[in-house]
N, C-alpha and C positions, 0 to 999 in steps of 0.2 A: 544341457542347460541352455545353450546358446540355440537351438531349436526350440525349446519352449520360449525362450526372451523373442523370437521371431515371433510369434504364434501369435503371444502377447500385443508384441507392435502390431502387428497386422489387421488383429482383431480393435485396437484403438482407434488405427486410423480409418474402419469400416467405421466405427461409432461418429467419429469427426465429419464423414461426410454423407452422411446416412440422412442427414438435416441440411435441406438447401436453400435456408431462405433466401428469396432472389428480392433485393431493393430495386425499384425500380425508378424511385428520384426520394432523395431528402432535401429538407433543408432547416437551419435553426438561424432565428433570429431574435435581435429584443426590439420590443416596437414601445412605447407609449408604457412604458415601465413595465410592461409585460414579456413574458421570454415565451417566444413560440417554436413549435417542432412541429413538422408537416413530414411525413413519410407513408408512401405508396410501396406496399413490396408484395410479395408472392410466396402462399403458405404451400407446402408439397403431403397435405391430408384434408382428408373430407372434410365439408362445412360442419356436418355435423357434429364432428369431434370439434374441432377448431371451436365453436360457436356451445360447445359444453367444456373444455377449458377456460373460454374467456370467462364462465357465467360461473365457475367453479370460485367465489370470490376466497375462501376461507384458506386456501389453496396458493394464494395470489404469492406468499413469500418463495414457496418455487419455483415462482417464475422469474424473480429479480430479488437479487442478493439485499437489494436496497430498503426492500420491506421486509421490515421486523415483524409487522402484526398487522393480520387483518381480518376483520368479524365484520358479519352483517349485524348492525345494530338492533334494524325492524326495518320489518315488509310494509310497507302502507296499504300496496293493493300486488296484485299478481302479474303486473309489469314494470314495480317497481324496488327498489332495495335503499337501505340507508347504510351507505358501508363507512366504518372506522377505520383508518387505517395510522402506522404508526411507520414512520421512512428514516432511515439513517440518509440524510445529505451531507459528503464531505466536499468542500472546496479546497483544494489544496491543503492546507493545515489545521482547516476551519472545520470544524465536524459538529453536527446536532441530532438531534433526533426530531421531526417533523410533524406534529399530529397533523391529521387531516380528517375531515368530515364530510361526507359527497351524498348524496342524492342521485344514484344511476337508473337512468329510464330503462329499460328493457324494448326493444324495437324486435319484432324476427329475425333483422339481421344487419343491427345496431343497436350499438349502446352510447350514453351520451352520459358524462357526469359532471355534477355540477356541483363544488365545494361552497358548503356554508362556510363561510367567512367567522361566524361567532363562533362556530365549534371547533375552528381548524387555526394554524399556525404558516393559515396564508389568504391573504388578502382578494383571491381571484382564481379561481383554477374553474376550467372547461375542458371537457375531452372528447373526441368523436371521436368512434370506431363504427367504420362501416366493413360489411363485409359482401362479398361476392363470389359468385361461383364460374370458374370456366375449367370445363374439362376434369381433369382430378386436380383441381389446385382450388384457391383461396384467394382472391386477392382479397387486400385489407390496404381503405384509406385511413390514415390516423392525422389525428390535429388536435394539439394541446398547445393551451396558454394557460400563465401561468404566473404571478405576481406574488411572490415572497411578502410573509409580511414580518421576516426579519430582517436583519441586517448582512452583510451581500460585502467583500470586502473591492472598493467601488475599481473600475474598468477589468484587473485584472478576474473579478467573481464573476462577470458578465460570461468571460471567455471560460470559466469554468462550470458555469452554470448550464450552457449553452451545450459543453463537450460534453455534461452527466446526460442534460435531456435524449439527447443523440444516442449517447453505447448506453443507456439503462432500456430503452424504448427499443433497439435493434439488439440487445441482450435478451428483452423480455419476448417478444416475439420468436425469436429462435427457440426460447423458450416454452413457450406457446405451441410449436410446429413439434418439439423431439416430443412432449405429454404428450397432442392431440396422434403423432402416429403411432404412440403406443397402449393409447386405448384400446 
């Protein structure tokens, strides 16, 4: 028994480090009533994979515990997507469920989304994911902003708003990295 419970651990902690995402600068801020996340880090799988998980949208709640639900609405044309999505945000005590509505461009190797305001349950969201190849790795720039258009419970929701964008976005990439090396 205690042989097998070995096995067990060993084989876990192969799993825990099998995914290496390497951050190589973050930062989150609130600017101009907007909360932004800038992170640079490093994918350990081909772009190919990496760049058919990001684009995998239907998929998305996989990658971050945070999203309840996410559909492509409608394709406009063949480099672009209208995706729904539906976000649990908890603040401290404070919990909602988030619609969102984006417009994601499709680049070779970038995406950009840009939230309709009328369809969504936030006043400003943008997002860039750039991607890049060196050697067998991935690097990925990212930058979201992002203006709530609810209510926010005031200094202390800033510092919690700031700590989700941070471990959802370095959750969701790791997440990203374990899919894309087991395609």
């Amino acid at each position: 028994m205690v042989k097998g419970g070995l096995w067990l651990l060993g084989l876990l902690s192969l799993s825990t480090t099998a995914w290496s995402l390497e951050i190589e600068s973050s930062a989150a801020r609130y600017h101009d009533r907007r909360y932004q996340f800038e992170m640079v880090a490093w994918i350990d799988a081909p772009m190919d994979k990496v760049s058919a998980v990001l684009r995998d949208y239907a998929h998305y709640p996989r990658l971050d515990a945070h999203i309840l639900e996410a559909r492509v609405l409608e394709r406009p044309d063949d480099r672009s997507v209208v995706l729904g999505t539906v976000l649990r945000a908890c603040f401290g005590p404070f919990c909602r469920n988030v619609r969102r509505v984006e417009r994601v461009e499709e680049a070779p190797l970038e995406l950009t989304a840009i939230v309709d305001p009328a369809r969504s349950d936030v006043r400003f969201g943008e997002t860039r994911t750039r991607l890049s190849v060196s050697g067998e790795r991935v690097r990925v720039e990212y930058h979201t902003s992002v203006e709530p258009g609810f209510w926010l419970p005031p200094l202390v929701g800033r510092r919690w708003m700031l700590r989700t964008l941070q471990q959802a976005t370095v959750e969701l990439f790791r997440n990203v990295e374990a899919q894309a090396q087991l395609k």
